[in-house]
KOLVEXPA-994625 format. One record per residue (C-alpha): x, y, z. Coordinates in steps of 0.2 Angstrom, whole numbers, padded with zeros to 4 digits, always signed. Example, Ala and Ser with C-alpha at 12.3 -4.5 7.8 and 13.67 -1.06 7.14 Angstrom:
! KOLVEXPA-994625
+0062-0022+0039
+0068-0005+0036
//
This chain:
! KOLVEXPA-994625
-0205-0433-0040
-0192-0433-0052
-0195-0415-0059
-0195-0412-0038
-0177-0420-0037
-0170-0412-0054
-0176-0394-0044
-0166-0397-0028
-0152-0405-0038
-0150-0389-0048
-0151-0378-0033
-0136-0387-0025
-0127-0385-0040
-0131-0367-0038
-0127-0365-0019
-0111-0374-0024
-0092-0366-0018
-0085-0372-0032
-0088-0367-0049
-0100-0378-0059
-0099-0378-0079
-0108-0390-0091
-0105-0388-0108
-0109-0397-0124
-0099-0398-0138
-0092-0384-0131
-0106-0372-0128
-0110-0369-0111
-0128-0374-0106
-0124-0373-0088
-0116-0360-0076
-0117-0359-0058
-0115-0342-0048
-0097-0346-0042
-0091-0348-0059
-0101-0331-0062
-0086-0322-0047
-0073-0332-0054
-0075-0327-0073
-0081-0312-0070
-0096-0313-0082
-0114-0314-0080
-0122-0333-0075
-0134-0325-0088
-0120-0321-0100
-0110-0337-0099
-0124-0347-0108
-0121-0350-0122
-0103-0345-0125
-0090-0356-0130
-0081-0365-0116
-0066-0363-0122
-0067-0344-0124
-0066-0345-0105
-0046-0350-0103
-0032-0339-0108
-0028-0342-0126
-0010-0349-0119
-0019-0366-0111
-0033-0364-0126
-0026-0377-0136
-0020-0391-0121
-0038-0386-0112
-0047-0392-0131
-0036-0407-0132
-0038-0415-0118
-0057-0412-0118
-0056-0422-0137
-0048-0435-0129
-0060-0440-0115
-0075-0438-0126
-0066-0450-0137
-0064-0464-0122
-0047-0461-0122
-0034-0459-0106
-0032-0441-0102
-0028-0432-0086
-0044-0427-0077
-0039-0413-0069
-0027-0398-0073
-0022-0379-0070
-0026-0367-0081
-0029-0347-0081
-0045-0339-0084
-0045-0321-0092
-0057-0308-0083
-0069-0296-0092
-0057-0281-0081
-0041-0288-0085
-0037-0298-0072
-0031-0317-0071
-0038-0329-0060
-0029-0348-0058
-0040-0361-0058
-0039-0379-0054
-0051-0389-0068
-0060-0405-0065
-0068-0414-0080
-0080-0427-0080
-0091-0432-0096
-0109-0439-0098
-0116-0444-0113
-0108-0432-0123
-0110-0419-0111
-0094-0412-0102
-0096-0407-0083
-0083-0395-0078
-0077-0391-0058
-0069-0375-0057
-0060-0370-0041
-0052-0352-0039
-0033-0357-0034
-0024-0339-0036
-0021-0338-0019
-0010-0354-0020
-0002-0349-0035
+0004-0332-0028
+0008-0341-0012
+0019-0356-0024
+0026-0337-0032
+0031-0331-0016
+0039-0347-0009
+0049-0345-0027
+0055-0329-0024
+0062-0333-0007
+0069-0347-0014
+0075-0338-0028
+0082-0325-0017
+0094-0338-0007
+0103-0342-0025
+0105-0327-0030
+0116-0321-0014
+0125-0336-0022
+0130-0323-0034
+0135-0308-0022
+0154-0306-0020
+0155-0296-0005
+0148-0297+0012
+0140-0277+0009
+0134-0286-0007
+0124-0301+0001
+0117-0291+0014
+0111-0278+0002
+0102-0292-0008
+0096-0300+0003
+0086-0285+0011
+0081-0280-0006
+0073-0298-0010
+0063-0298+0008
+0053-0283+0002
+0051-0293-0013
+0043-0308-0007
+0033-0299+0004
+0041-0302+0020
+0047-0291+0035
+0064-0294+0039
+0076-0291+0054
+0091-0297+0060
+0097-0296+0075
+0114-0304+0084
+0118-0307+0100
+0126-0291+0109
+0131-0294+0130
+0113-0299+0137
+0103-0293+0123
+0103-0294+0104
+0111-0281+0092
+0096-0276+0078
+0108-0273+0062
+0093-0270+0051
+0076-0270+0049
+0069-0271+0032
+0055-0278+0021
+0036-0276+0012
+0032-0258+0014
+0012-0260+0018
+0013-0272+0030
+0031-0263+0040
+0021-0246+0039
+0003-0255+0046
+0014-0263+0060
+0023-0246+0063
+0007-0238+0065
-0001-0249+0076
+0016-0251+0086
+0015-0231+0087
+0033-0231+0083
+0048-0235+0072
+0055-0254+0072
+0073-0245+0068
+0079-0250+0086
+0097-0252+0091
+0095-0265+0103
+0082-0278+0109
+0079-0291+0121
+0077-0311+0121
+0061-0318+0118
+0054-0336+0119
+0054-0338+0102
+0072-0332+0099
+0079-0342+0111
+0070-0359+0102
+0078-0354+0085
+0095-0350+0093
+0094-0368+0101
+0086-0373+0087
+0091-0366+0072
+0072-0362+0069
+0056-0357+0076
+0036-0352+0073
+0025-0343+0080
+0006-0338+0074
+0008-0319+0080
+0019-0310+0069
+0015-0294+0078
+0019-0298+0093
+0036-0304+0089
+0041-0288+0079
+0032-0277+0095
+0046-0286+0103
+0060-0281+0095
+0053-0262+0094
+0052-0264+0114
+0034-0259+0114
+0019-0270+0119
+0007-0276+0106
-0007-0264+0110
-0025-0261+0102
-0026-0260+0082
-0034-0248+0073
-0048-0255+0058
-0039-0253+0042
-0024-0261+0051
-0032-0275+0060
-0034-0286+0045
-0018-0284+0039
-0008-0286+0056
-0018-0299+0064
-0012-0310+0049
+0007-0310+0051
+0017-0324+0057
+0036-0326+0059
+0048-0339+0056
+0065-0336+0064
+0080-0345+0060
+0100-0344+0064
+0113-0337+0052
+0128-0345+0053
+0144-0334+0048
+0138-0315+0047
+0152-0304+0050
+0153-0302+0069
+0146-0319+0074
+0129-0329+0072
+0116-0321+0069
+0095-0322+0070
+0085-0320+0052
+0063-0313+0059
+0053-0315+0044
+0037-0310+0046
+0022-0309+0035
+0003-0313+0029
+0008-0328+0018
+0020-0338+0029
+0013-0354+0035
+0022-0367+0048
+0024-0378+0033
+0036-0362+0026
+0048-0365+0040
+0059-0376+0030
+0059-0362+0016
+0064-0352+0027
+0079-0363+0035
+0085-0366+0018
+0087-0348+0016
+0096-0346+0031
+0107-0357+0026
+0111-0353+0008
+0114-0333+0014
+0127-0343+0027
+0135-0350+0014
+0135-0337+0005
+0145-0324+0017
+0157-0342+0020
+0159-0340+0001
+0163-0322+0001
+0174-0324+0016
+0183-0339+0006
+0184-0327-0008
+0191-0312-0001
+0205-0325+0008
+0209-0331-0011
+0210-0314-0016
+0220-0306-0004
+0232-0324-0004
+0233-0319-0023
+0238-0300-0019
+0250-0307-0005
+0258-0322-0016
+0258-0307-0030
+0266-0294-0019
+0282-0308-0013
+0283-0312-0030
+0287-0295-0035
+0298-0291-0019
+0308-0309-0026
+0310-0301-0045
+0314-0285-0038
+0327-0291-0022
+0337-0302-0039
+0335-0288-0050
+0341-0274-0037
+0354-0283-0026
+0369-0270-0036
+0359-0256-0025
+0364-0265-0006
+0354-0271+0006
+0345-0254+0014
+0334-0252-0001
+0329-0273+0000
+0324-0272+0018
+0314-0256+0018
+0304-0264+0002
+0301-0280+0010
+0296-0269+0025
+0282-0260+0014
+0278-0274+0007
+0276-0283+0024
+0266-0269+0031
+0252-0268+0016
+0248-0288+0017
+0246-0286+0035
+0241-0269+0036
+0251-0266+0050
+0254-0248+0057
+0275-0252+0056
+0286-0264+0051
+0305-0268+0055
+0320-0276+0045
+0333-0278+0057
+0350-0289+0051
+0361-0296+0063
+0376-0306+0063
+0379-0320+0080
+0392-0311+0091
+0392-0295+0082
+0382-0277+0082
+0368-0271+0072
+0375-0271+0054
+0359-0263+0044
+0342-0256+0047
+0327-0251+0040
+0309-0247+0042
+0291-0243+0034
+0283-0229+0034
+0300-0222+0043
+0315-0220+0032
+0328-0227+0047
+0326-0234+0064
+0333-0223+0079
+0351-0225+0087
+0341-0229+0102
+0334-0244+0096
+0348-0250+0087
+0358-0250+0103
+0345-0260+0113
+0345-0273+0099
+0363-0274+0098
+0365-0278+0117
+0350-0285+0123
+0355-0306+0126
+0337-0311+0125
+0335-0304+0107
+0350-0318+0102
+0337-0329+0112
+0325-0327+0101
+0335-0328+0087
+0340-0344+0091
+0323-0350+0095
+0317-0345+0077
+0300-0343+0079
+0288-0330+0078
+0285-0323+0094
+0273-0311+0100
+0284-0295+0112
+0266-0288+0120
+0262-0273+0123
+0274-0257+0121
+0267-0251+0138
+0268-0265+0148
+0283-0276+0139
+0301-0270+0141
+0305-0281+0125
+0292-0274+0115
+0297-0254+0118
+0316-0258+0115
+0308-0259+0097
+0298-0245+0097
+0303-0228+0095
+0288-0218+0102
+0285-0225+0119
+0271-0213+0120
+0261-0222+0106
+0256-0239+0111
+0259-0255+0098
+0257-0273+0098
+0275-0281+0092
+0278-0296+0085
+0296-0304+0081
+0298-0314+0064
+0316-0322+0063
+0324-0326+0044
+0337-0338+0042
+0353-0337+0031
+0368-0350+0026
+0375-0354+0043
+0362-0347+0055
+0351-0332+0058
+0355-0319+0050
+0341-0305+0055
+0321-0303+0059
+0307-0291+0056
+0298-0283+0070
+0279-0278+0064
+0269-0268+0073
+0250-0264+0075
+0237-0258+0087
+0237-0266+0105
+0228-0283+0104
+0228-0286+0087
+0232-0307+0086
+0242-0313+0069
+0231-0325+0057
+0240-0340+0053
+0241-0336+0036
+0250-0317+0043
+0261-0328+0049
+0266-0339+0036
+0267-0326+0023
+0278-0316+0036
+0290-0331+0034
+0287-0330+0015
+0294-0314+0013
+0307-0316+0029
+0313-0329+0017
+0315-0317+0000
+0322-0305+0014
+0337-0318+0016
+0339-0322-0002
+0338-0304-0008
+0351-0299+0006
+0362-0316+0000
+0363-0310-0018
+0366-0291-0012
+0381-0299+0000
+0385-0307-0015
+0387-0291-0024
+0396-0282-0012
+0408-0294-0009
+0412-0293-0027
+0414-0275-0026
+0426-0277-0011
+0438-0287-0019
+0438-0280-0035
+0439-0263-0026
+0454-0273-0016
+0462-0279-0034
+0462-0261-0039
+0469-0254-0025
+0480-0267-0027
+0485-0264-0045
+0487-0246-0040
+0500-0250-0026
+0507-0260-0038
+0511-0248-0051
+0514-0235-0038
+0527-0245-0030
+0537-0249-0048
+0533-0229-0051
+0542-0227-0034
+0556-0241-0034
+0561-0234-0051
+0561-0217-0043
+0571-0226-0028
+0583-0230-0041
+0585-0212-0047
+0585-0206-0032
+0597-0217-0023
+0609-0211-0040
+0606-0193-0038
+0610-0192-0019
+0625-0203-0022
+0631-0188-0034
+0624-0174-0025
+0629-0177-0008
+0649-0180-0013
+0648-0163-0019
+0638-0157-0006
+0650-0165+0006
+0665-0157-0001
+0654-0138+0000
+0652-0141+0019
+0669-0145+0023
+0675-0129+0011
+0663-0119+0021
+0670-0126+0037
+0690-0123+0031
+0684-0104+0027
+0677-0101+0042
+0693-0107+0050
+0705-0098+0039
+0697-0083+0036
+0686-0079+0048
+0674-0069+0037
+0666-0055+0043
+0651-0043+0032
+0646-0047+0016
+0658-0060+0017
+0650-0070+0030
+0633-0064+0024
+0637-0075+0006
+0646-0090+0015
+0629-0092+0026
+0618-0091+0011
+0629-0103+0003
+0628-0115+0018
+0609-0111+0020
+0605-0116+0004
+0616-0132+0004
+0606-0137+0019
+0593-0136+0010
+0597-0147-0006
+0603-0159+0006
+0585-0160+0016
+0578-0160-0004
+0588-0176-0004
+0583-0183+0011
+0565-0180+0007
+0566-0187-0008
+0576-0203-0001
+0562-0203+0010
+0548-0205-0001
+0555-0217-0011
+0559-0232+0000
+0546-0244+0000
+0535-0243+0017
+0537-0261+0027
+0523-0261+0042
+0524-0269+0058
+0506-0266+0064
+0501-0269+0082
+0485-0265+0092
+0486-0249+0100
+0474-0233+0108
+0470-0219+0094
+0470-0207+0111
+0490-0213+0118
+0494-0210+0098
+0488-0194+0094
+0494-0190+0114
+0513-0197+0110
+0514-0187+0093
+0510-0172+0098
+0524-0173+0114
+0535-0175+0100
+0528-0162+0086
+0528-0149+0101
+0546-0148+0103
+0548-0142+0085
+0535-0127+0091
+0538-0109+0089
+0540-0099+0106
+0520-0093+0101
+0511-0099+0114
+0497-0114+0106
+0483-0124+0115
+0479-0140+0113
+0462-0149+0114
+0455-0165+0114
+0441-0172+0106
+0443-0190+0109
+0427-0200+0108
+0423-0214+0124
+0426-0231+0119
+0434-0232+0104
+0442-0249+0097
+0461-0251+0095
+0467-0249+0078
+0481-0261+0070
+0495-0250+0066
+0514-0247+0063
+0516-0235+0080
+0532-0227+0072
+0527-0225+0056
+0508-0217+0059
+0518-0209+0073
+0529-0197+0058
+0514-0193+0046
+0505-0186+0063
+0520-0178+0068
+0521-0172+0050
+0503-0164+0051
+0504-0157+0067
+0520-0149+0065
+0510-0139+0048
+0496-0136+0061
+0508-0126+0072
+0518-0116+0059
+0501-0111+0050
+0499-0103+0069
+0517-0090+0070
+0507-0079+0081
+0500-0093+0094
+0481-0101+0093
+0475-0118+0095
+0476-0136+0088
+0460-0149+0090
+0467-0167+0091
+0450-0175+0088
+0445-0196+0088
+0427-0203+0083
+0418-0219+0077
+0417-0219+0057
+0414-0231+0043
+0423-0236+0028
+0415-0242+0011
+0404-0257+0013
+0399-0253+0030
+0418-0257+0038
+0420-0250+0056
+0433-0237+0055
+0441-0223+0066
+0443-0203+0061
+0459-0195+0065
+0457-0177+0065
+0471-0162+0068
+0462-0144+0068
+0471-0126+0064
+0465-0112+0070
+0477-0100+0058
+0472-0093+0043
+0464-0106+0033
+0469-0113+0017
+0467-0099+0005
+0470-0102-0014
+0477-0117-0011
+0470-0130-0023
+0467-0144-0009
+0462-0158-0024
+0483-0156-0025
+0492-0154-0011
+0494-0173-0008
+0504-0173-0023
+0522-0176-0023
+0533-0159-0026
+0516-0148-0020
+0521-0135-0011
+0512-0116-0007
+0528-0111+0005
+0542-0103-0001
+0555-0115+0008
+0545-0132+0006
+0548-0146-0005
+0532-0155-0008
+0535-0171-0002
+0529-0170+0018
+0508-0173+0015
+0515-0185+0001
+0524-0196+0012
+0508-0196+0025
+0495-0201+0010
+0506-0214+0009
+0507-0220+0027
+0491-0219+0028
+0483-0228+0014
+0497-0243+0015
+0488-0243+0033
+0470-0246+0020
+0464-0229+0027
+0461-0211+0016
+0468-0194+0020
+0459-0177+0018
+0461-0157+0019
+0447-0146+0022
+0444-0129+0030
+0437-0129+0045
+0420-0122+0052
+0429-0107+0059
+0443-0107+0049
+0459-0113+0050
+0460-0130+0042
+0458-0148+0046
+0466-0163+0042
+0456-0180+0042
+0463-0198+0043
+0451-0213+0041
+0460-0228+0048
+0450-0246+0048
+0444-0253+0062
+0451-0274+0062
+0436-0285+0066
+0435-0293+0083
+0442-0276+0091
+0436-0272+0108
+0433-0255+0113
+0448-0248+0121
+0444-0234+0137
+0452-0221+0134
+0462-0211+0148
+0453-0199+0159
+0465-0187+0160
+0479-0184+0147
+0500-0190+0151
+0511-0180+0156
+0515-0165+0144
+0499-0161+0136
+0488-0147+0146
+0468-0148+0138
+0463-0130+0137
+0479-0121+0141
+0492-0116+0134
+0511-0126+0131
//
């Protein structure tokens, strides 16, 4: 009976599943056929080997140990991993269970390597969500992250939602199990779009879903149904299954993460939710990131416009607005941006723009005289104009209304109110960030600095230019009072004499009544005392001190009055007059009779450089004096013989002269008219020869424009002949 139990008992341990050793004092005495698979070795074979020959030689030693310890009585773990080396090569994990009787050791042996490759797998998926940790661009995680689905031998695709359907934006994963799917599918699973499914919907509402039929989810997204499967497939395919969770933050929008493949189990779902959400994280990181970075570059970029508006404020304010309008335009990337600087009350002062060098007169006009641009001004806040189609506000800024933009207005503030605004511009519906915005005000606020110092700067130059002009009047007028002096003496001595020749001359005349030669030498006599007395007179002339009384008065009535009066010093040659008087000029303040002689002066040149008749161009328009003052331009245009030789650098100088009877002083006395006015004179040829004279007068600020006569008064004919 016993002998009969000890033979069944042995043929169960046989028949066993598990692995079945019993050894003694290490040798093997027992070995079952289930140990024989997982070993690889013979039953036969494995009699008589030593036990611990069986492990790999890195558990050897803790696999010896602990056997020592429980054939010693003492406490030791009874059951433990270990790896057992194969007769081919291989590795097998096995999970040991020990139990000792009477000095024999009874070891359980069960074949746990499809656990461990699953534990390996679940700890590259794992793994894979840190490592995205790592990625520093949103190309960067999703390249990783479809590199370590092939890796854990998963099938991925992620699809995101896209009107009534759902995007696919890539498919990608372990090549046997895609490429067995695609052949059983009979196509690609590269799609572009796909529909909803049950499951998807679960997980969107969800965050996460299972399903036992991996295949039938990814024939879904290939928009094919799950047909028949083909032997060498069937095993492979039927085993997928497919997790699917939500993706919070990729770019564009949520998104769904399908994994499918042979190893997943419904207790993986949570592997897989983690993953989902460290790749969430990660793209929020990245996002977080590249915000840092660009703040950095943009924070880097005001920085520099600050150093470079403090260091270049000498160089005006032109080159400070168009580098805080590159500058603007790169943090934003905005197709165009705007400087425009304004004072309350007053035209456009200066302008400038990126990529473009100016902005048009168009739009400088509109800006100037729109009310509702003060308005927004006022308001100081960014505003957004619209559409350069639709919104009249936002194509008064933009100076190709055939090219459509999206305009926004971004005031700056100075000392004592607004001072200006930059208008950027983009492609239609672009919104501004909050951080565009604040940085826009960042370097609005440099802008006003940087235009502050560079007023600063120019107002330093005006008045020292003032103090030299000043100092050059000065020593001009003790040059000319000495002169005054000198001369005052010399026509005291020179006109007694000259009083005594003309009444000689007259006495002759009376006593003798000269006739020939005789009356030939008393008129030269007489002639050229006339002469020395007009040298006087000049000179007298030039000498005493000029005392304006300025008044507001019309360029146009003064150019018209002094030529009425140069005309009747004229030769009989018949001269036409033209008028060249720009619309809307501003009254200038000036001394009416004094500005009245150096025109008279000029003109009267003008018609004695024409003995043989021509014409004579009285010409007015809108110019500018240093530092951006409003100024008018004066201009009297020969068309005689032109200057010639003449050295024109000279011929304001006193005692200049080219003709043969003059004496120097006539364009020396108008300089001096017109720069005790604060304007400048010039000479130049003209286009078609001839030669023009040029007088810049200033404008006084808080001028109005003054309309100037439609038709000329009475004396001057335009276009005919006098």
């Amino acid at each position: 009976m016993n002998r009969r139990v000890r033979s069944l008992h042995r043929r169960l341990l046989d028949a066993s599943p598990l692995g079945i050793l019993v050894h003694h004092k290490g040798i093997v005495h027992y070995a079952n056929d289930a140990l024989a698979e997982i070993t690889g070795i013979p039953k036969e074979e494995l009699i008589g080997r030593n036990a611990a020959s069986l492990v790999a030689p890195e558990d050897n030693a803790r696999v010896t140990q602990r056997v020592a310890r429980r054939m010693r009585g003492e406490v030791a773990p009874p059951e433990y991993e270990v790896v057992v080396r194969r007769p081919d090569g291989t590795r097998r994990n096995v999970e040991l269970q020990l139990s000792s009787i009477d000095g024999d050791v009874l070891v359980l042996v069960r074949d746990v390597t499809g656990r461990a490759a699953l534990r390996i797998r679940r700890f590259s998926l794992s793994h894979l969500g840190v490592s995205v940790h790592l990625l520093r661009t949103e190309a960067e995680v999703e390249v990783g992250l479809r590199v370590g689905l092939g890796g854990a031998e998963l099938i991925g695709v992620l699809l995101q939602p896209d009107g009534d359907g759902l995007a696919v934006r890539f498919v990608e994963g372990y090549e046997p199990d895609r490429a067995a799917v695609e052949r059983a599918l009979g196509r690609s699973l590269t799609v572009q779009r796909t529909g909803w499914t049950p499951l998807f919907h679960e997980a969107w509402g969800w965050g996460e879903a299972f399903s036992d039929d991996g295949y039938a989810e990814l024939a879904a997204v290939a928009g094919v149904p799950a047909g028949a499967l083909a032997a060498e497939d069937a095993t492979m395919v039927e085993a997928l299954r497919a997790v699917v969770t939500r993706v919070d933050g990729w770019a564009g929008g949520p998104a769904l993460l399908l994994l499918a493949g042979r190893w997943l189990r419904e207790d993986d779902v949570p592997v897989a939710r983690l993953l989902s959400a460290q790749v969430s994280a990660a793209l929020d990181n990245v996002r977080d990131l590249a915000r840092a970075r660009r703040r950095e570059r943009e924070l880097e970029a005001v920085s520099t416009l600050a150093r470079a508006m403090l260091a270049e404020a000498r160089g005006g304010s032109v080159p400070l607005l168009r580098a805080a309008c590159e500058v603007v335009a790169a943090m934003m990337g905005a197709r165009e941006v705007s400087a425009w600087v304004l004072r309350r009350g007053e035209s456009l002062r200066r302008a400038a723009a990126w990529p473009s060098a100016e902005v048009s007169p168009v739009a400088r006009v509109r800006l100037a005289t729109a009310p509702w641009v003060l308005d927004l001004l006022e308001q100081g806040e960014v505003t957004a104009l619209g559409d350069t189609r639709s919104s009249p506000k936002a194509s008064a800024f933009w100076r190709e209304e055939a090219d459509a933009r999206s305009l926004w207005f971004i005031p700056f503030e100075g000392q004592g109110g607004v001072r200006g605004a930059m208008v950027v511009g983009d492609t239609p519906g672009r919104r501004l960030r909050d951080d565009e915005v604040a940085l826009a005000r960042a370097v609005a606020s440099v802008v006003r600095v940087g235009l502050e110092n560079a007023e600063l700067h120019e107002e330093a130059r005006r008045r020292l230019d003032a103090l030299t002009a000043a100092q050059s009047r000065l020593v001009q007028r003790e040059r000319l009072a000495a002169l005054g002096e000198l001369s005052a003496v010399m026509a005291h001595e020179v006109r007694n004499p000259l009083g005594v020749i003309f009444n000689s001359l007259g006495s002759l005349d009376r006593l003798l009544k000269p006739s020939g030669d005789a009356k030939l030498l008393l008129d030269i006599v007489r002639e050229e005392s006339d002469r020395l007395n007009r040298i006087v007179s000049d000179l007298l002339d030039f000498a005493r001190p000029v005392n304006l009384a300025p008044r507001p008065m019309p360029v146009d009535r003064l150019l018209d009055e002094a030529w009425t009066a140069a005309s009747t010093a004229s030769s009989a040659a018949p001269i036409e007059v033209r008028r060249e008087i720009e619309p809307g000029l501003p009254m200038i303040e000036a001394d009416a009779r004094l500005l009245r002689q150096a025109l008279i002066n000029v003109m009267v040149n003008a018609m004695q450089a024409l003995p043989h008749g021509g014409s004579v161009t009285l010409r007015a328009r809108a110019a500018e004096l240093g530092h951006g003052q409003p100024a008018v331009d004066l201009e009297v245009e020969d068309s005689g013989a032109g200057l010639g030789n003449v050295d024109v650098s000279r011929v304001f100088e006193p005692f200049f002269t080219s003709k043969a009877t003059g004496t120097g002083l006539g364009l020396a006395v108008v300089r001096r008219i017109i720069e005790e006015h604060g304007g400048t004179v010039a000479l130049r040829p003209g286009a078609h020869g001839g030669a023009v004279f040029s007088a810049r007068l200033p404008v006084r600020s808080g001028q109005v424009p003054y309309n100037s006569l439609a038709t000329p008064p009475d004396g001057i004919t335009v276009g005919g002949g006098i």
